[in-house]
VEXDREN-2710 file (C-alpha; in Angstrom, 1 decimal):
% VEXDREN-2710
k/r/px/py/pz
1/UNK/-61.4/-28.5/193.6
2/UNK/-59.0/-27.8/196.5
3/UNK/-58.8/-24.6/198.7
4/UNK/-55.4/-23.2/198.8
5/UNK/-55.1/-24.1/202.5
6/UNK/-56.4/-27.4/201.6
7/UNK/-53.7/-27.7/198.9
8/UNK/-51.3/-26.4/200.9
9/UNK/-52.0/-29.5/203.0
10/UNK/-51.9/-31.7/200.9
11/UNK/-48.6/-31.5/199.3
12/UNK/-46.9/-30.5/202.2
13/UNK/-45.8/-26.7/201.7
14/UNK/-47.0/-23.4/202.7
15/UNK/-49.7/-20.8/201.1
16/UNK/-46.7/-18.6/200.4
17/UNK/-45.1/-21.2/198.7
18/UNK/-47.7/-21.9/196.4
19/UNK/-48.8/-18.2/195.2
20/UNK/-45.1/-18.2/194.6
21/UNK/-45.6/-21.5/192.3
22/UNK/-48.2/-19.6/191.1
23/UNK/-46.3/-17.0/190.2
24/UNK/-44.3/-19.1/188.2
25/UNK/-47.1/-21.0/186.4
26/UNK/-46.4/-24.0/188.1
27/UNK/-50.0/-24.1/189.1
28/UNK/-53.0/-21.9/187.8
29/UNK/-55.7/-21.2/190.5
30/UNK/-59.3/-19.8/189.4
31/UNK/-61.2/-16.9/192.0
32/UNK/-64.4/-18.0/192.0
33/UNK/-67.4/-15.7/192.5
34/UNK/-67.1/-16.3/196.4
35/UNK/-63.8/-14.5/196.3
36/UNK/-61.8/-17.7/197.4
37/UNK/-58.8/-19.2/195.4
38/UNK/-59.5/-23.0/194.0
39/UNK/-56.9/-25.4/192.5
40/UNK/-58.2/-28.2/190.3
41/UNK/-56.6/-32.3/190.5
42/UNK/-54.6/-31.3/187.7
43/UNK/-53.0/-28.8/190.1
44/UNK/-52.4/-31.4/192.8
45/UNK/-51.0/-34.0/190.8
46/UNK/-48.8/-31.5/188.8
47/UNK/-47.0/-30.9/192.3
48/UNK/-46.7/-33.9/193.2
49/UNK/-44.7/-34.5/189.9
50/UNK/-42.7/-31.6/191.0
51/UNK/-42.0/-33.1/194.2
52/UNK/-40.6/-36.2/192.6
53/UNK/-38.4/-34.7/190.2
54/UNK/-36.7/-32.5/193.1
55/UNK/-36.4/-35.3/195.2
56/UNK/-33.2/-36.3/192.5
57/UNK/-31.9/-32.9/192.7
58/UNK/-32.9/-30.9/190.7
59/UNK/-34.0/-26.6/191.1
60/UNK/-37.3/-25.4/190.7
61/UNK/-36.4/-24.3/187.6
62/UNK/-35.1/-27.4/186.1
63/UNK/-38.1/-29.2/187.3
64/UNK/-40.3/-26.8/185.1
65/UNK/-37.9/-26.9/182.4
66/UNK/-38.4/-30.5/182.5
67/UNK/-42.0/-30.5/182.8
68/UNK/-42.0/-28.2/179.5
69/UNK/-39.7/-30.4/177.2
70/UNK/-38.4/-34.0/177.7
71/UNK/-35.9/-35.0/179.6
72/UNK/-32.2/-33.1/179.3
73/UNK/-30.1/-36.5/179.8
74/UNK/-27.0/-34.1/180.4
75/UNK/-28.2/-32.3/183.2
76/UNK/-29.6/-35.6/184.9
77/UNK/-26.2/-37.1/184.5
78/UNK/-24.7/-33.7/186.1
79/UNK/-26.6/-34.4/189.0
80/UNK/-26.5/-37.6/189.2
81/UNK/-22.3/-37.4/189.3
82/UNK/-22.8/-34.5/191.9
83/UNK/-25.3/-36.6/194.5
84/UNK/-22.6/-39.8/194.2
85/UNK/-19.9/-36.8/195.6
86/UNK/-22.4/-36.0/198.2
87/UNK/-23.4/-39.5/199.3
88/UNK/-19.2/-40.3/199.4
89/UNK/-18.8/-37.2/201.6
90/UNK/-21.3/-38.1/203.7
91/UNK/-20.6/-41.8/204.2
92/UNK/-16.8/-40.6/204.7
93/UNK/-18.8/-38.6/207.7
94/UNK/-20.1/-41.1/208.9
95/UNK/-16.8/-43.3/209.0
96/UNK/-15.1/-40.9/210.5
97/UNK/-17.6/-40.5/213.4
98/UNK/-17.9/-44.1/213.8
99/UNK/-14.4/-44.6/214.1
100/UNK/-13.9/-41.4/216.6
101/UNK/-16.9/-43.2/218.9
102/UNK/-14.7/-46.7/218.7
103/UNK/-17.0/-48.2/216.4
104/UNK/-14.6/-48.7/212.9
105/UNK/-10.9/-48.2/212.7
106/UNK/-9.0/-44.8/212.4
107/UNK/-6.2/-45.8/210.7
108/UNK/-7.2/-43.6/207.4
109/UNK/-7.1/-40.4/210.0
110/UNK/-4.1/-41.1/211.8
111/UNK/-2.2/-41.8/208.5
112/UNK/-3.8/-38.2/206.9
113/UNK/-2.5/-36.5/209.8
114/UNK/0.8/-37.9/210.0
115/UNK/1.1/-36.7/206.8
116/UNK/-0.6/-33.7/206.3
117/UNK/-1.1/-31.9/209.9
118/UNK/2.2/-33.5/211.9
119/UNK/2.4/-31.2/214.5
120/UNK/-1.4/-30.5/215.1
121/UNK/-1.6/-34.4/215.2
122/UNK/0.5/-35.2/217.7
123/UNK/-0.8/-31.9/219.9
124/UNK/-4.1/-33.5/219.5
125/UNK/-3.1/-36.8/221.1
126/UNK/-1.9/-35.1/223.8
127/UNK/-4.9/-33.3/224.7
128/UNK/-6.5/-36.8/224.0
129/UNK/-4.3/-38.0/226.9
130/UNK/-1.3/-39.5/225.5
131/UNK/2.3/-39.3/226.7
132/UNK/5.6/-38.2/224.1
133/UNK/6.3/-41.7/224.6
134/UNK/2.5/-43.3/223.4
135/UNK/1.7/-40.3/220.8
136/UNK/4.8/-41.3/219.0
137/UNK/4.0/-44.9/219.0
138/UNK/0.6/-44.3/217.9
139/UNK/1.6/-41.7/215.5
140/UNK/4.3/-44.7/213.8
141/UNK/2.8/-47.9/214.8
142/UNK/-1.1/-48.6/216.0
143/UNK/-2.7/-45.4/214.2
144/UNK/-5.6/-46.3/215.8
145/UNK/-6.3/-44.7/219.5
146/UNK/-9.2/-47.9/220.1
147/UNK/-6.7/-50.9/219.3
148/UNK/-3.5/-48.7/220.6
149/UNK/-3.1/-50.8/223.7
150/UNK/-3.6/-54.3/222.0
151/UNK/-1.8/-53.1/219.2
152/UNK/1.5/-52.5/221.2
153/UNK/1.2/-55.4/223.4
154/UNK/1.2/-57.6/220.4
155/UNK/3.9/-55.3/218.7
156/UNK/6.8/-55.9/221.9
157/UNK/5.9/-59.6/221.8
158/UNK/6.7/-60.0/218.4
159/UNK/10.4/-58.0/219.5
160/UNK/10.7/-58.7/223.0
161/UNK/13.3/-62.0/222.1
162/UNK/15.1/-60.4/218.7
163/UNK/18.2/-59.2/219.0
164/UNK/18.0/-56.3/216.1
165/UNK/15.3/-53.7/216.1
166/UNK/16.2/-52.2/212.9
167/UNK/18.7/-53.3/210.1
168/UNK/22.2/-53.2/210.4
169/UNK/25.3/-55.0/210.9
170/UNK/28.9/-55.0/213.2
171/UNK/30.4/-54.0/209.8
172/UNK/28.6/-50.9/209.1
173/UNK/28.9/-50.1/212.2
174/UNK/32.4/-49.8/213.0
175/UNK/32.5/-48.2/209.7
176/UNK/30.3/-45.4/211.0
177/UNK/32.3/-45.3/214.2
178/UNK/35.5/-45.4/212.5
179/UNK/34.2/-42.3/210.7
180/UNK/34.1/-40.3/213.8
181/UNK/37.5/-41.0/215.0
182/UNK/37.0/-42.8/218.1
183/UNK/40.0/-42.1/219.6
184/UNK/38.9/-38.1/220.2
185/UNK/36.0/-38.3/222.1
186/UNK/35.1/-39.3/225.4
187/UNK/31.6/-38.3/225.9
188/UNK/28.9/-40.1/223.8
189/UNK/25.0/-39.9/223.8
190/UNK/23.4/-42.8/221.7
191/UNK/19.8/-42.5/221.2
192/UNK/17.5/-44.9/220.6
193/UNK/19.3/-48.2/221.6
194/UNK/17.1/-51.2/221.3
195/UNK/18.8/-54.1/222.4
196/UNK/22.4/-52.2/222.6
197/UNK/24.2/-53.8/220.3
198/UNK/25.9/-50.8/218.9
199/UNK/25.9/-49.2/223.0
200/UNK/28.1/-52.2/223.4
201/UNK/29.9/-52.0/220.1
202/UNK/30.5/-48.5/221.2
203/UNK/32.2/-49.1/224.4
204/UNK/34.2/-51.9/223.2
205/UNK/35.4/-49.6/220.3
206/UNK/36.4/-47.0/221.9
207/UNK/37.7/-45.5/225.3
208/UNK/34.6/-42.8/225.8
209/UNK/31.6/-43.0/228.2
210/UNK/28.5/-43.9/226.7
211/UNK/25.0/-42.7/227.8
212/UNK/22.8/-44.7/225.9
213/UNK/18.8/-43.1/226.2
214/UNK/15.8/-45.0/225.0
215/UNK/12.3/-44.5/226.3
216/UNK/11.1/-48.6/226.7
217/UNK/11.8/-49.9/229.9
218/UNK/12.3/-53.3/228.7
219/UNK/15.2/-52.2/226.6
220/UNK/16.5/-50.2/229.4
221/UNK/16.7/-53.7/231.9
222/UNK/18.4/-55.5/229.1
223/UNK/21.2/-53.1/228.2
224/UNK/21.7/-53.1/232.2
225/UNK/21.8/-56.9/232.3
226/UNK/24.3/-56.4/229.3
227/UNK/26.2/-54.3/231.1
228/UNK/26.6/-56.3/234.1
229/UNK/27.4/-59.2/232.4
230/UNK/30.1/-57.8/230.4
231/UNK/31.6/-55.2/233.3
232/UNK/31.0/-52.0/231.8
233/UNK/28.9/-50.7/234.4
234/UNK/31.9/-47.7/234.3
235/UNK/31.4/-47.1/230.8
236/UNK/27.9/-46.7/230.0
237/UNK/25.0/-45.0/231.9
238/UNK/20.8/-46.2/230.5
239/UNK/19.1/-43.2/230.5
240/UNK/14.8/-43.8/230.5
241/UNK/14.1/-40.5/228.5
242/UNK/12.3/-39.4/224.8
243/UNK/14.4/-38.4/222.4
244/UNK/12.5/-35.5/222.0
245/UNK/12.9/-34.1/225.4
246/UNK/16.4/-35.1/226.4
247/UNK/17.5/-33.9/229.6
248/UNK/20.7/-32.8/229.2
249/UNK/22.9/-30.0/229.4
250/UNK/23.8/-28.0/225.8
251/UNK/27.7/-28.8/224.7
252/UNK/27.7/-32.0/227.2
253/UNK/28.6/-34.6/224.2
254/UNK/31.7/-34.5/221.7
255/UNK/29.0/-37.4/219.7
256/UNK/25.5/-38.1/219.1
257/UNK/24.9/-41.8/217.6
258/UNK/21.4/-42.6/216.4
259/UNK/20.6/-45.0/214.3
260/UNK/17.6/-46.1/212.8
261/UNK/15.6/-44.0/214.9
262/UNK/15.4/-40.6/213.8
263/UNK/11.7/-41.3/211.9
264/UNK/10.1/-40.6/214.9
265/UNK/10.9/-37.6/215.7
266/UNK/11.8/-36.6/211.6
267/UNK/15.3/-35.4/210.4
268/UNK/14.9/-31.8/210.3
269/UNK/13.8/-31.5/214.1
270/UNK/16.4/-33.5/215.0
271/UNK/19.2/-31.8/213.6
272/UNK/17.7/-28.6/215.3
273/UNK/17.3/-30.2/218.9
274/UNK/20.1/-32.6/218.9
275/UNK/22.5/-30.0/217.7
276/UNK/22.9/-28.1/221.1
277/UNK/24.0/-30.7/222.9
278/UNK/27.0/-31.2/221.0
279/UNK/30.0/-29.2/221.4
280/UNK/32.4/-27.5/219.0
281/UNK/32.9/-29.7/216.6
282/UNK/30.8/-32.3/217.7
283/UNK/29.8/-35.5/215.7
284/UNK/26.6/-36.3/214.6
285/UNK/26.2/-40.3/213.2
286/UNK/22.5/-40.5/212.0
287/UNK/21.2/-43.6/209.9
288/UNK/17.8/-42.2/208.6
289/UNK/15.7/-44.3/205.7
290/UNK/16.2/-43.0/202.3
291/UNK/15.3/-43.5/198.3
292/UNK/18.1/-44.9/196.2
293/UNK/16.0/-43.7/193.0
294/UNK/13.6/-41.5/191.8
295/UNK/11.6/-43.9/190.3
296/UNK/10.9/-46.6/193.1
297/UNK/8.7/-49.4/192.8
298/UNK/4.9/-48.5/193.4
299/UNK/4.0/-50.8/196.2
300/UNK/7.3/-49.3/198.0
301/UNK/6.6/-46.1/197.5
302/UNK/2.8/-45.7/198.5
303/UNK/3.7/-48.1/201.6
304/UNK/6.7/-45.5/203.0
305/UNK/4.3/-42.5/202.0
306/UNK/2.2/-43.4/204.5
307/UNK/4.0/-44.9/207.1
308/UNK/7.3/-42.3/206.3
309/UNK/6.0/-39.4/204.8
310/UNK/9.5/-37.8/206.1
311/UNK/11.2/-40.1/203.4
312/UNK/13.5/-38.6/201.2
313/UNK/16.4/-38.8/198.4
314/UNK/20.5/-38.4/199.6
315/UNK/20.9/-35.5/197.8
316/UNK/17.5/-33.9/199.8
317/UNK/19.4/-34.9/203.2
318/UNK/23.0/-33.5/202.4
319/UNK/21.1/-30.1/201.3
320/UNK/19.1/-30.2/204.8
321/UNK/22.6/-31.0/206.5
322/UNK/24.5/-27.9/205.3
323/UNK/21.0/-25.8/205.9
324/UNK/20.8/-26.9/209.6
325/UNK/24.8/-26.1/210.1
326/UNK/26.6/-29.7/209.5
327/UNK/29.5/-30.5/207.5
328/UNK/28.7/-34.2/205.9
329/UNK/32.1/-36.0/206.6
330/UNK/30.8/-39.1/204.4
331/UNK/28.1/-41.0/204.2
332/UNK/26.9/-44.6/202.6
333/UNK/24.3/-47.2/201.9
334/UNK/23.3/-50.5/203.9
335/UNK/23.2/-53.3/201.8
336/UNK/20.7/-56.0/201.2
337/UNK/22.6/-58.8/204.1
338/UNK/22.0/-55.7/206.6
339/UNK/18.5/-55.6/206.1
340/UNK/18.5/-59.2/206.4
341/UNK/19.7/-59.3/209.5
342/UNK/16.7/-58.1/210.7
343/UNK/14.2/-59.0/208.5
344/UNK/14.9/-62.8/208.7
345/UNK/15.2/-63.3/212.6
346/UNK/11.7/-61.4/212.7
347/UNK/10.1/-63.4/210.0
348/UNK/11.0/-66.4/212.0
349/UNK/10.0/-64.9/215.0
350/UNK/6.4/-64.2/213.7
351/UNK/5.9/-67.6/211.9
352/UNK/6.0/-69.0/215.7
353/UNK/3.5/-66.7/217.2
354/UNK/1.0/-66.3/214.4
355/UNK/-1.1/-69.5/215.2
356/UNK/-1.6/-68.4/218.9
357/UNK/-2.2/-64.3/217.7
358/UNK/-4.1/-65.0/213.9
359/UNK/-6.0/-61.8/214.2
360/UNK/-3.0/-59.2/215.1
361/UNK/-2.9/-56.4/213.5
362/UNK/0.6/-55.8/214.5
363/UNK/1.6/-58.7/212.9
364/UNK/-0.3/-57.8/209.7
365/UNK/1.6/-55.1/209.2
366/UNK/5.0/-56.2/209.9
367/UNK/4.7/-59.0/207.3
368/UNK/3.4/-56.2/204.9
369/UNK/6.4/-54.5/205.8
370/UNK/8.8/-57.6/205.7
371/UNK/6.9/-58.3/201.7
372/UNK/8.3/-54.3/201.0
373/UNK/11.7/-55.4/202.2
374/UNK/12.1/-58.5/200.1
375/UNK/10.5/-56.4/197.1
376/UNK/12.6/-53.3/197.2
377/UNK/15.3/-53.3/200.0
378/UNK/18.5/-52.2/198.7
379/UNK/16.7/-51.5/195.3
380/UNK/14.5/-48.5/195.7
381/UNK/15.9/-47.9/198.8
382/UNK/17.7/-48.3/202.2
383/UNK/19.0/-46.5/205.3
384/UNK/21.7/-44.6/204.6
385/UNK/24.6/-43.4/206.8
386/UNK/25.2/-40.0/207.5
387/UNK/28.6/-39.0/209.7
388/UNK/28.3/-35.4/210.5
389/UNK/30.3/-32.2/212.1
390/UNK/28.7/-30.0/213.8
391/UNK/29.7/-25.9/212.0
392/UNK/30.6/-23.9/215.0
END
């Protein structure tokens, strides 16, 4: 026979808690003649039952319910689907803190908030200490703050020596340029010129002045060794700057080239900041990446939802255009030699470095990228070219 303190003691819980079992007929304890409360083994080892059955879950009441008829298999499998929930959150959790603590990657958390919490994303690496220039990078390329530095080292080794950053050819691009009648501008702001092909393309095409902006240094020495080389030093002026904070003045440009570079920033808030600095009239030539169906190829489409969630369909961009205050001049498609002129160079460019870097992930990724290209390029989709005038 057990005391009620003694009880109490042995199973762990409080006197209130067991006159409230009590209450319940969980447990039936006898006054004897002494006045005190006694509890027989039968009591003890009935709570110790009760213990074990709420240790899977289960509410006082189902654990008496249980004790009363035999087991309801339903309810035990309701519970047992709602602690696997519980045990996913929490080892989620627990990924998640590892990975903040630079323990596990964060590449799952970067690509959520690219997608779902942009503009709280990047204001978050800011505060975390990144520049424009590094939050965008992140944001597009590492998405992983521990391995960022690595990441990008291994990223401009891989492109350092190519002479395309992005598809494209000569052809498309005097098509584009032919588009925006050459012969009636004279100021032009490219943005975003990797090596400069098209900054040179530009001044040989045409009789404006070019200021080219990009915000990589080593791209900025090589257009100026270009330049040099070539005597255009008159013609066009490297500007080190984000496209996101360009420091110009508003109606300077009758043009704004930008190809293949508007994903970092996303369409929509280009249109809105670019579209001061042009004047009256002014031309807007944007290459941005889009779907050539509505029904593209899985792998495609769940790799550019998560590393361009901005992604859309023509007729999704020409509706943005006239919403932002453009008038779409004309517009077309790369085709499948453009993207190989990038693709293939950098394919062949990474087949020489991967013995000496085998555990990059900057080159696991591009190959995944270059396996999307092969797969769906000029299928499912491609960059398109949009030549726009500025309403107004």
């Amino acid at each position: 026979m057990y005391l009620i303190s003694e009880l109490a003691a042995k199973v762990g819980v409080s006197r209130t808690t067991l006159l409230y079992y009590e209450r319940l007929g969980l447990v039936t304890g006898q006054r004897l003649d002494n006045g005190y409360r006694y509890y027989s083994e039968g009591d003890l080892q009935r709570l110790i039952l009760i213990q074990q059955l709420q240790t899977a879950g289960l509410s006082l009441k189902e654990c008496q319910e249980c004790l009363q008829a035999k087991l309801d298999k339903s309810l035990l499998e309701s519970r047992l689907n709602q602690l696997n929930e519980e045990i996913e959150k929490k080892q989620h959790a627990r990924e998640l803190l590892m990975a903040l603590l630079g323990k596990g990657s964060q590449r799952e958390l970067h690509q959520s908030l690219g997608k779902n919490a942009p503009n709280a994303y990047l204001n978050w690496l800011h505060v975390q200490g990144y520049s424009e220039k590094e939050a965008l990078r992140l944001k597009w390329l590492s998405k992983d703050m521990n391995q960022h530095d690595t990441y990008m080292q291994d990223f401009m080794t891989v492109f350092e020596t190519l002479e395309r950053w992005g598809p494209g050819s000569t052809q498309d691009s005097l098509k584009a340029l032919t588009l925006i009648s050459p012969e009636s501008i004279s100021q032009v702001l490219e943005i975003g010129f990797g090596k400069g092909l098209s900054t040179i393309l530009l001044a040989e095409n045409s009789t404006a002045h070019i200021t080219a902006v990009d915000n990589e240094p080593m791209a900025i020495e090589h257009l100026h060794q270009r330049i040099q080389s070539l005597n255009l030093a008159q013609r066009i002026s490297p500007v080190c700057a984000s496209m996101t904070e360009l420091p110009f003045k508003e109606k300077s440009f009758d043009a704004i080239w930008a190809e293949s570079c508007v994903y970092i920033m996303g369409m929509e808030n280009a249109l809105k900041q670019w579209k001061p600095l042009l004047k009256d009239k002014g031309m807007l030539m944007v290459s941005d990446l889009v779907w050539l169906t509505d029904t593209p190829d899985e792998d495609a489409m769940k790799f550019w939802l998560a590393d361009y969630p901005d992604i859309s369909s023509i007729p999704e961009r020409l509706k943005l255009f006239k919403q932002q205050g453009y008038e779409v001049v004309e517009h077309f498609s790369l085709d499948v030699e453009a993207w190989k002129n990038y693709w293939l160079p950098l394919q062949q460019r990474m087949e020489g470095l991967k013995p000496s870097m085998p555990d990059s992930q900057a080159i696991a990724d591009i190959e995944k990228e270059i396996s999307i290209y092969e797969q769906s390029a000029a299928k499912d989709f491609t960059y398109q070219y949009f030549v726009l005038r500025k309403n107004g």
